[in-house]
N, C-alpha and C positions, 0 to 999 in steps of 0.2 A: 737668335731665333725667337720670333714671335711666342706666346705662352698658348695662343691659340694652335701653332704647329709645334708645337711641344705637346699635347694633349691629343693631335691629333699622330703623331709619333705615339703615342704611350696605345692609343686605340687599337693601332695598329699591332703593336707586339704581345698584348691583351688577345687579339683575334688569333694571330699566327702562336700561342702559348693554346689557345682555346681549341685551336683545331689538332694540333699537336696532342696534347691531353684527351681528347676524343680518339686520336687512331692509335692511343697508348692503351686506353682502358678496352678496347676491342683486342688488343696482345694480352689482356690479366685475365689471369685465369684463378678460379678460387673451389676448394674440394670442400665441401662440410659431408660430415659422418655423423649415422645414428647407429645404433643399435649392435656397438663395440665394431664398429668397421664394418658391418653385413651389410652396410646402404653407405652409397658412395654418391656425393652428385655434384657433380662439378658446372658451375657458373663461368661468363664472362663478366667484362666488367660494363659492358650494356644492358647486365643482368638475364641475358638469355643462357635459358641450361643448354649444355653443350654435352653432358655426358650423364648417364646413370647407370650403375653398378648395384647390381645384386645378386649378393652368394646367394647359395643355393641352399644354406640352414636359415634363410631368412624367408624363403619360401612356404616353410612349415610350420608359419607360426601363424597361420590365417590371413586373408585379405584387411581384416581391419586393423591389425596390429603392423600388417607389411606397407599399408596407407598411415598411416602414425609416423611409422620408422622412413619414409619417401618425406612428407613432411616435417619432419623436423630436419632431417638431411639439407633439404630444398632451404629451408630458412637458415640454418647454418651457412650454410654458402653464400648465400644472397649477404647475408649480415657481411660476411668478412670481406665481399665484393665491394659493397656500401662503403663499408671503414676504409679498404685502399683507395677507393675511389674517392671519398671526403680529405684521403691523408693528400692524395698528389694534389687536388685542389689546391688546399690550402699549402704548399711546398709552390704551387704555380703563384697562389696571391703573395707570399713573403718573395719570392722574387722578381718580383712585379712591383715589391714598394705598394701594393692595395691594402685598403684600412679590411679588417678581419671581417667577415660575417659576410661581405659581397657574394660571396661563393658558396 
């Protein structure tokens, strides 16, 4: 086999890993908590919020501290989205044989 269709072999399973990895991080789901568990908010891994939870002692502590508590919530998740999202990457480029940092 040519090196040229060997390359284009590698593109190929590069694409078919790449599209695969996209309709897996659309199934991840990720929950960050603020404020001991009274703010729930759960992410995919396209990064869109899919869910938010709030007790109802979380309601009584004022609009700016219940915007605080939504916010750090929303970034907690988003983070832990990010990091599965950066781990399968990089689980896709070592199985792929690709030098690090591509991804």
């Amino acid at each position: 086999m040519s090196q040229q269709a060997k390359m284009m072999k590698q593109l190929q399973q590069v694409q078919a890993q790449l599209a695969k990895m996209q309709q897996d991080l659309g199934n991840l789901t990720a929950t960050g908590a603020a404020g001991g568990g009274a703010i729930k908010v759960t992410v995919n891994g396209h990064q869109q919020v899919t869910a938010v939870e709030i007790a109802e002692e979380a309601l009584e502590e004022g609009a700016e501290m219940l915007a605080d508590l939504v916010m750090v919530a929303c970034n907690d998740a988003l983070n832990q989205s990010r990091d599965a999202a950066a781990q399968q990457a990089q689980t896709m480029q070592q199985s792929l044989g690709l030098p690090p940092g591509l991804f």
